[in-house]
N, C-alpha and C positions, 0 to 999 in steps of 0.2 A: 504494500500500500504506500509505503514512502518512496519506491522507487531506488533503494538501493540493494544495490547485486550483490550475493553473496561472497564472492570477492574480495571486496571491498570489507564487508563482514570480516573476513578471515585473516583480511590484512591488520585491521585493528585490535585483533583479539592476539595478533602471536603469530611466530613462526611455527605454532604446534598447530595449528589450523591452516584450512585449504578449502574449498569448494564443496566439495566432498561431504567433509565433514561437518559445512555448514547446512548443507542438504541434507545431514542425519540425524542434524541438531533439531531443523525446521519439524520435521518428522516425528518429534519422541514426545510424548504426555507429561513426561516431568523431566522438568531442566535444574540443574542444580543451582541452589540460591547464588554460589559464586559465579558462576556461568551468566545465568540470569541478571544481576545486579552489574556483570561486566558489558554483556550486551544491552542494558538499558541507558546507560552511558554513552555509551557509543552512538545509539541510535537518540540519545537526549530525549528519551521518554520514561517517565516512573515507572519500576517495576512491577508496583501492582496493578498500570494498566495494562502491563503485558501479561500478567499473572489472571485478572478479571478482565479477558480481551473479548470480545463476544462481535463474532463478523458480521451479524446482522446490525448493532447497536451502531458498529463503526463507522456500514452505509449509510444508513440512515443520518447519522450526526450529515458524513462528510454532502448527502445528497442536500440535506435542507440547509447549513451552510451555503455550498453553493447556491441553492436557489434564491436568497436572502442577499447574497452578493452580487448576483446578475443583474436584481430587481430595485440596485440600488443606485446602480451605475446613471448615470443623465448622458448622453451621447449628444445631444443640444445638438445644433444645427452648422453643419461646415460649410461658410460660402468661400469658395476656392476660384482668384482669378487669375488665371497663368498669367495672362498678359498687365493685369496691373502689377502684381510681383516683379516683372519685366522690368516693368517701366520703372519703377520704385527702385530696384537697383540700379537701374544704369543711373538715374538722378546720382543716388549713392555716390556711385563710381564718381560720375561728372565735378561734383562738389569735394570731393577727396582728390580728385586730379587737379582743379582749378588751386585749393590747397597746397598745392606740391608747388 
């Protein structure tokens, strides 16, 4: 869910870890509290939310976050005119040359 590779995992935890054995870690029901408290760390999340993780509760949070964010954004109105932009730098330009 956060987007980092086990990898990455394995690098921060030691040269006793690899891929592998992040992949066997993911897998197991009970993680050891040192284990655990090293990877909460690392990934800067409280233990006992990794301990009390629940995938349904997680969606949920990250889906209504998102939608509360999207619906929050103002996008207002772009009026965009290439050629006055144009214009307005060459002025720029002209007035910074005369300058010189």
């Amino acid at each position: 869910m956060l987007g980092i590779k086990q990898d990455f995992l394995a690098f921060e935890l030691g040269e006793d870890w690899n891929q592998q054995k992040i992949s066997l870690l993911e897998q197991r029901e009970k993680i050891d509290s040192d284990i655990l408290e090293q990877v909460s760390a690392i990934l800067k999340i409280p233990a006992e939310a990794i301990r009390n993780f629940d995938e349904q509760q997680a969606v949920n949070i990250i889906s209504n976050t998102f939608d509360r964010v999207e619906n929050s954004f103002n996008f207002g109105t772009f009026n965009l005119h290439p050629m006055e932009k144009i214009i307005q730098l060459m002025k720029r330009r002209l007035r910074f040359m005369s300058g010189c």
